[in-house]
C-alpha positions as CSV (number, residue, x, y, z in Angstrom):
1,X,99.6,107.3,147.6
2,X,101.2,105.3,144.9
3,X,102.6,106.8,141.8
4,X,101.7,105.8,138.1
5,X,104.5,105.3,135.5
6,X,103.2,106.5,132.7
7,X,102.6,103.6,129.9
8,X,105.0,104.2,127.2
9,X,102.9,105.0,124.0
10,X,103.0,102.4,121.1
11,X,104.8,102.6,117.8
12,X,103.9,104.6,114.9
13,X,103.6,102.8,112.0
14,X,103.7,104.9,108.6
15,X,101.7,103.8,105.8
16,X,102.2,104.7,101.8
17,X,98.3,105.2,100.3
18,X,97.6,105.9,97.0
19,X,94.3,108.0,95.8
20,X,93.2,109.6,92.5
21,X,93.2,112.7,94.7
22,X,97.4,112.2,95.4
23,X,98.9,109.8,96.9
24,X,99.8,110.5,101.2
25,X,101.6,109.1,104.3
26,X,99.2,107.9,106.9
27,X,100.9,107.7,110.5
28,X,98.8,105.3,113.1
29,X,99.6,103.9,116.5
30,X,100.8,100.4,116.1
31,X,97.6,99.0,118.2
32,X,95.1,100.5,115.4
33,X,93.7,98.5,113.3
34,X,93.3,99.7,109.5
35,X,91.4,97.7,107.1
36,X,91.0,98.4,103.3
37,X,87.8,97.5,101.4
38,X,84.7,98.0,99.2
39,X,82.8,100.9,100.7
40,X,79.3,99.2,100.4
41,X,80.4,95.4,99.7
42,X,76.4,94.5,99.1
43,X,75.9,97.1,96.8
44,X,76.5,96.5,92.6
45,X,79.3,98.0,91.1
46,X,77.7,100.5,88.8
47,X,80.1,103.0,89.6
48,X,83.3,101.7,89.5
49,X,86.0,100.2,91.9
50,X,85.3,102.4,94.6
51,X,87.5,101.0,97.8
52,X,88.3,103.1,101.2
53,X,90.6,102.6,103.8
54,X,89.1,102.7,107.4
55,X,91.3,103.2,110.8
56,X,90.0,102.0,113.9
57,X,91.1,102.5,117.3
58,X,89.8,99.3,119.3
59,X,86.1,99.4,118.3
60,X,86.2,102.9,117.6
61,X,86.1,104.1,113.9
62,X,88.7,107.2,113.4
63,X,88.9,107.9,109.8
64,X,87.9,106.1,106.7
65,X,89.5,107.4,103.3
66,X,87.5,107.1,100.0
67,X,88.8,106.0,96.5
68,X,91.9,104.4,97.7
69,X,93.6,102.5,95.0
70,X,96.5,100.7,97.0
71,X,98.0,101.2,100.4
72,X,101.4,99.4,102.1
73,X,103.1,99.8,105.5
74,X,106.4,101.8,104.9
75,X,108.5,99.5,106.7
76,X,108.3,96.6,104.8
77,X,111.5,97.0,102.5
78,X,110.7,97.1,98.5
79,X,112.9,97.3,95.5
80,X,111.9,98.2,92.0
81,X,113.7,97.8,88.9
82,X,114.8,100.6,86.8
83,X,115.7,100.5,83.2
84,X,117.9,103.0,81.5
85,X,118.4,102.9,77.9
86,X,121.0,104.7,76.2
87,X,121.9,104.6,72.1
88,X,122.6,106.2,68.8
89,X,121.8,105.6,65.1
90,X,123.2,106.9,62.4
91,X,122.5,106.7,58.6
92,X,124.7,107.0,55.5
93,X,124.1,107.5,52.2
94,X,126.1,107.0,48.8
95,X,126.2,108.0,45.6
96,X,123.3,106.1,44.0
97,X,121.0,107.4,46.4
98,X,120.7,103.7,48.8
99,X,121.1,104.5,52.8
100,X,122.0,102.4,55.2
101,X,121.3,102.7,59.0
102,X,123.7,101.9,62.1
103,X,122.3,101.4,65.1
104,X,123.8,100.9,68.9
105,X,121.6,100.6,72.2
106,X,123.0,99.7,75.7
107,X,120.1,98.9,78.4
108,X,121.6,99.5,82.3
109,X,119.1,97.6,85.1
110,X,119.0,97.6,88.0
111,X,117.3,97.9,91.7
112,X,116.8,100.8,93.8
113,X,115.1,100.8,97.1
114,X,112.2,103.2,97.6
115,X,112.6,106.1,100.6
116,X,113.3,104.8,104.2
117,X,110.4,105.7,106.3
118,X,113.1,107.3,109.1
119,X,113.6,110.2,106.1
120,X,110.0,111.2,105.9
121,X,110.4,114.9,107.7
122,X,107.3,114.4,110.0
């Protein structure tokens, strides 16, 4: 009788989806397929910009998420800027009553990368 190896089981790929609801991770097999569209693409859009995210596996529908704004795979690096603005003003006045204002403002930017998917504790 000849012994199996057991097929090692695919990657998981993590993906960062954003809902009204709260935003979530969603973690798939690499050999799903996920696809992100209008829930009825025929119908008129009376009721908004309602899009959903489906997961199949093969031909097999799995789960299909309503209202999704956006979605991206966590492992695809991204950056975004961050702006910190620090300052002061002062104001003076004299003796006939006139002010006068001093201002100082300093702007810090720079890039931070989001979370590394290998943190996410699950």
């Amino acid at each position: 009788m000849a012994t199996r190896q057991k097929e090692a089981d695919p990657p998981t790929l993590s993906y960062y989806v954003s809902s009204p609801q709260g935003d979530f991770i969603l973690q798939v097999k690499a050999d799903w397929k996920v696809t992100f569209g209008a829930v009825n693409p025929g119908a008129p859009t009376g009721r908004g910009d309602l899009h959903c995210l489906r997961v199949w596996e093969g031909e097999k529908l799995r789960a299909v998420f309503c209202d999704i704004r956006n979605f991206r795979d966590l492992s695809i690096p991204l950056a975004r800027k961050v702006s910190k603005e620090t300052g002061q003003s002062s104001w003076t006045q004299d003796s006939e009553g006139n002010f006068a204002r001093n201002e100082e403002r300093q702007i810090e930017q720079s890039y931070t990368a989001d979370v590394d998917p290998d943190d996410i504790p699950f």
